[in-house]
C-alpha positions, 0 to 999 in steps of 0.5 A: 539487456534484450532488445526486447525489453523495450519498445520497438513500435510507437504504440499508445498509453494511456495515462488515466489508468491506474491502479485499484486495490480490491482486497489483498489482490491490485486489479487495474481500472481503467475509466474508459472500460466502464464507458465502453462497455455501456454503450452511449451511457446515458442510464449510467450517467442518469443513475449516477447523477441520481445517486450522486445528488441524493443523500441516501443513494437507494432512493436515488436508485428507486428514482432512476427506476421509476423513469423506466429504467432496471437495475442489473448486475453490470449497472450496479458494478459499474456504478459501484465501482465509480463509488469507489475510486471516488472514496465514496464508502458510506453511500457504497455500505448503503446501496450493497446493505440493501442489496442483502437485504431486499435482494432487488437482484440475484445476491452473491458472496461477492456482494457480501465480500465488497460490503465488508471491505467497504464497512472497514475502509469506513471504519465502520466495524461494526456493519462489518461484522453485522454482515458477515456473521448474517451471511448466509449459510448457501455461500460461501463465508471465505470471501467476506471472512477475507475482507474482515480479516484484511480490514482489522490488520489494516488498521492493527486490530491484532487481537480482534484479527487473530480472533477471528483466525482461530475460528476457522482455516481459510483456503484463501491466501489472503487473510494470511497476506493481511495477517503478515503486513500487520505483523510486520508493522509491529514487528512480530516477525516470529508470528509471520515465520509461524503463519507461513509455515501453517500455509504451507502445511496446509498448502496454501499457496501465498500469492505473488503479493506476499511472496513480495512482501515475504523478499522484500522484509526478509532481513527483519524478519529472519531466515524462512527456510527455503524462501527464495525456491519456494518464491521462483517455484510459485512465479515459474507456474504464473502463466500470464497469458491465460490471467484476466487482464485486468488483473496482468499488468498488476501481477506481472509488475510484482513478478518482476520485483520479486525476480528483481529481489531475488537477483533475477536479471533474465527473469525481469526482462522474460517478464516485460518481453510478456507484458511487451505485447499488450496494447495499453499497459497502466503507469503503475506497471512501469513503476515496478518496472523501473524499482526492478531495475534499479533494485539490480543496479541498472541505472541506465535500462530504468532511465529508458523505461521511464521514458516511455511513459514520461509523466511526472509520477513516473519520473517522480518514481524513476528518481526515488528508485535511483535515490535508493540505489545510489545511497545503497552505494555510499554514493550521496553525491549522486543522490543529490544529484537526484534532488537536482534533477527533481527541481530541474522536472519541476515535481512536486516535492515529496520526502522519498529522496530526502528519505534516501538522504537521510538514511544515506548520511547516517549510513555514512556515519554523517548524521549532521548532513542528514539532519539538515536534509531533514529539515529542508525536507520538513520545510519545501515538502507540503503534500499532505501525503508525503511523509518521511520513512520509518528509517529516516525518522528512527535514524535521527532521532538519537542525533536530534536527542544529542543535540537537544532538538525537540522542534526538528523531532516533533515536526517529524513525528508530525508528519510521520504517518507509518507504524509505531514500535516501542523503538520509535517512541523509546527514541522519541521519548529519550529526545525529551528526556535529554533535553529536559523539556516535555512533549507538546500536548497534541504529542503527549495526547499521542503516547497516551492513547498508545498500548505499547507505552507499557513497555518497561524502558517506553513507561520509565522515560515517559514519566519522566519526559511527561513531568516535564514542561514542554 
């Protein structure tokens, strides 16, 4: 690799950077903009003590003016943005539903666009919806429409997102994006060939986020024709420089995945020679720099990457990634070495190499070892947010159901929070079945509350796992 891909000067990153979701597109935050761009800060910090300790948040603003102070747009993105990386999603709904309403400032689509979004990470629909068909008729609705589209797939919404596809074609790439993640997680991979092909003929352009997703699912989802050129055609036009530069380190690094994905060595390293002369780069970029790299086998550049910002999420990813390369190999001795080194850094445990693990020993035709990998990882992982891969789980069950192991199946099951398919519960259910013992009332409670139990083979081994005793 170039010299150019690392460092040549010592310069300062920060580590309080990260990363945000705004709709279907990642912009970067960085909590010292905010700080920056106020001056001494003490209105904000006034209006977000007011805001912070008052149950309805308005009055905490009315309060705040009464002191002498005057909202503005800067003020109000500033502190909603505050509001938002703290998850406070109810009060955010309460301040930009007044906003619409009484119009203290000048109201545009983009307040009606975070309203929705915000309303759906709630899982508040229902002010959702109540604002986007109130919108009014002088803006544009593509915006909002986005955000309600993204807000029913993120949750599998299916039928009430497809609705609302079919009222209209957006210009926008982003429902489309969101429309393809829920496919994907049910596994609807004939809908997302249709609905790429009526964005291309309609020539709208999928953004780089999708193009991602599109690589990185390709085998699951079958051939779309002419893939691969239209992804290097739509990179090819980024231009980075002329990019917000918020919005850079985020678009760069999925740029670089998807070089990665496509086998793109030089176009990675093109990417980071970019990205090289930015002053302050936030740690998620170093994140899909590092899984580039060892996506392309190269073990060594990750490893030096990784040391230019050594915190321990990114060495945390650094070991994951190499994990997930090594067991590509068959090389699970080299995996464990990973689980090693992850004690020796003193991590926090999580189930990403475990993941790798697992699925390693299976591939291996060693579902034993790969049992046992799960286990331990069911005992030492304690974060509430790790939880074992689809592949993990669906990879053992057939040995947990073999071996009679209910316990080791429902604990999985337990900690799995991804999508499930009518393969994951045939698999699961079959456990039961083979056993000749029935599920645990909170795992019965779950089939019973899923549609997709009425598939026939999910129906008949579900009657019979249910007239089991647990």
């Amino acid at each position: 690799m170039s010299s150019g891909f690392y460092l040549q000067q010592q310069r300062h990153y920060t580590d309080d950077v990260e990363f945000q979701d705004a709709g279907d597109d990642l912009v970067v935050y960085d909590p010292r903009a905010s700080r920056r761009s106020q001056g001494s800060g003490d209105a904000l910090e006034d209006l977000w003590t007011k805001v912070d300790y008052s149950q309805d948040p308005v009055l905490g603003i009315k309060q705040w003016e009464r002191s002498g102070n005057k909202l503005t747009r800067s003020m109000l993105a500033m502190l909603l943005q505050r509001m938002r990386c703290r998850r406070m999603h109810t009060k955010s709904v309460q301040i930009l539903s007044w906003l619409v309403e009484k119009k203290p400032i000048e109201v545009t689509e983009g307040d009606y666009e975070q309203l929705v979004t915000l309303a759906c990470r709630d899982s508040d629909y229902e002010t959702a919806e109540k604002y986007f068909y109130s919108l009014p008729s002088h803006l544009s609705k593509w915006p909002a429409f986005s955000a309600l589209v993204a807000g029913y797939a993120s949750r599998n919404l299916m039928a009430k997102a497809e609705n609302l596809m079919r009222t209209g074609t957006s210009p926008l790439p982003q429902p489309y994006s969101a429309m393809i993640l829920m496919y994907i997680r049910r596994a609807e991979y004939q809908k997302i060939v249709k609905i790429y092909k009526s964005m291309k003929a309609d020539g709208i352009e999928p953004n780089v986020i999708t193009y991602a997703v599109l690589l990185k699912f390709k085998d699951r989802i079958g051939p779309i024709k002419g893939l691969e050129q239209d992804v290097e055609d739509a990179l090819g036009k980024i231009k980075l420089s002329e990019m917000c530069a918020a919005k850079r380190p985020a678009i760069a690094g999925n740029m670089m995945h998807c070089y990665a994905m496509l086998g793109k060595l030089d176009k990675v390293e093109e990417v980071w020679q970019q990205m090289d002369q930015e002053r302050r780069l936030p740690e998620g970029f170093f994140v899909m720099a590092i899984e580039s790299l060892a996506l392309l086998g190269q073990v060594t550049k990750a490893e030096k990457v990784a040391q230019m910002k050594p915190t321990a999420n990114v060495q945390a990813r650094l070991l994951q990634a190499l994990a997930r390369h090594f067991a590509k190999q068959g090389n699970m001795k080299r995996v464990e070495e990973m689980l090693g080194r992850a004690d020796r850094y003193e991590l926090t445990p999580s189930f990403g190499i475990y993941n790798y693990l697992v699925t390693g020993y299976l591939a291996r035709k060693d579902p034993q070892t790969a049992a046992s990998r799960m286990r331990l990882a069911l005992k030492v992982v304690t974060e509430e947010r790790a939880v074992p891969s689809y592949a993990a789980v669906t990879g053992l069950l057939p040995y947990l159901a073999a071996e009679k192991d209910v316990t080791t199946a429902e604990q999985m099951v337990r900690r799995y929070r991804g999508w499930t398919d009518d393969n994951f519960h045939k698999l699961l259910l079959n456990v039961y079945v083979e056993a000749g013992k029935g599920p645990s009332p909170d795992i019965k409670s779950r089939f019973r509350r899923l549609p997709c139990v009425g598939h026939v083979e999910a129906r008949r081994l579900a009657i019979k796992a249910f007239a089991l005793e647990p």
